[in-house]
N, C-alpha and C positions, 0 to 999 in steps of 0.2 A: 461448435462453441468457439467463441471468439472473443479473446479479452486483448483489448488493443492500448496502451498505455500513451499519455503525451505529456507533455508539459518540461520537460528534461532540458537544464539548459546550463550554458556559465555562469556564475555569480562567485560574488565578492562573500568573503566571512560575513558573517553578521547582517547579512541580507535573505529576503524569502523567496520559495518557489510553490509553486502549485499545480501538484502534482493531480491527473485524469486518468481513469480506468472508466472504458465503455464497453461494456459487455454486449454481447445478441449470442440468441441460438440458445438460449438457458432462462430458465422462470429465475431472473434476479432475487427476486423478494423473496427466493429459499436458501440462496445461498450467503454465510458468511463469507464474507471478505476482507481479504490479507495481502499486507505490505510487506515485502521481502527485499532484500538490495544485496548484494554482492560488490563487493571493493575489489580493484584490482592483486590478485594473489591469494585472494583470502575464500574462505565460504559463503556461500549466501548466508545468512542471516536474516532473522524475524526484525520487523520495523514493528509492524501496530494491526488490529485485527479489528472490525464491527460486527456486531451481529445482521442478523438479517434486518432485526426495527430499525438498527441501530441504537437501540438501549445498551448495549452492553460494550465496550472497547476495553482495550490492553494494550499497554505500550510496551518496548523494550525500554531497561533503565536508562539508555544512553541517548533516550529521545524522548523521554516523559519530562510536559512540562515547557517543547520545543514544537514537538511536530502535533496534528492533530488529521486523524481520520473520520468523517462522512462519509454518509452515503445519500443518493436520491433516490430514491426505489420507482418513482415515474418516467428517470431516464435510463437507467439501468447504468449507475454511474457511478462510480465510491471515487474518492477523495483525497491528497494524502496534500494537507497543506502543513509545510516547513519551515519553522521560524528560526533567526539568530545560527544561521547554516556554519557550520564548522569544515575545515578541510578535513576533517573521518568523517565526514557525513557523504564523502565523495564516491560516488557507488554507481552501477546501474540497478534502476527500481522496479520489481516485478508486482504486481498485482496479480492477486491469485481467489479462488473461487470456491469453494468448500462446502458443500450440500449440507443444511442441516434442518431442513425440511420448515415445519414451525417454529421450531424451539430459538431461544436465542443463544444458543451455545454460541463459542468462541474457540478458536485453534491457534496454537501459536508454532506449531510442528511444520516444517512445510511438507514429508510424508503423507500428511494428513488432508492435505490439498487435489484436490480434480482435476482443477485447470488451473494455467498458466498463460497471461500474457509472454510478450515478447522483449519486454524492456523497456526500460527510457533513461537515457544520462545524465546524471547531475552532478558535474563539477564542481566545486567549493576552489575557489582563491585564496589563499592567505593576503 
């Protein structure tokens, strides 16, 4: 399995990024998918979660309203686009991968996760 993230770059506050996770090696369309990020000194942390339809999403409160999660289940690709970007938003971003067969459950634990990409950087400017 292979979840390989991109889109990671510098930007100015108050500007967007868009963020890619491509998965292979795994039946996408079972697993939910989760956005995770870790800032410099700190813990990783939950960003935002889809279901497998993607019917179902969850945000963290300090990005609802800001960032938004898709998925494309034809490319095996979920999503993490990021609006009105703040320097705490400044992190590297994991995408992660969570079996849950049909159902459209949701996880917000990263415990609770299979697989793991590798990361991608997103700077925020003030």
């Amino acid at each position: 399995v292979q979840l390989v993230e991109s889109g990671g770059n510098l930007v100015q506050a108050g500007n967007s990024v868009r963020l890619s996770c491509a998965a292979s090696g795994l039946r996408f369309s079972t697993y939910a998918m989760g956005w995770f990020r870790q800032a410099p000194g700190k813990e990783r942390e939950f960003v935002a979660v889809i279901s497998t339809s993607g019917r179902s999403t969850y945000y963290a409160s300090s990005v609802k309203g800001r960032f938004t999660v898709s998925r494309d289940n034809a490319k095996s690709t979920v999503f993490l686009q990021m609006n009105s970007l703040k320097p705490e938003d400044t992190a590297v971003y994991y995408c992660a991968a969570k079996y849950t067969g049909n159902t459209d459950d949701i996880y917000y634990r990263s415990y609770n996760y299979n697989y793991w990409g590798q990361g991608t950087k997103v700077t925020v400017s003030s």
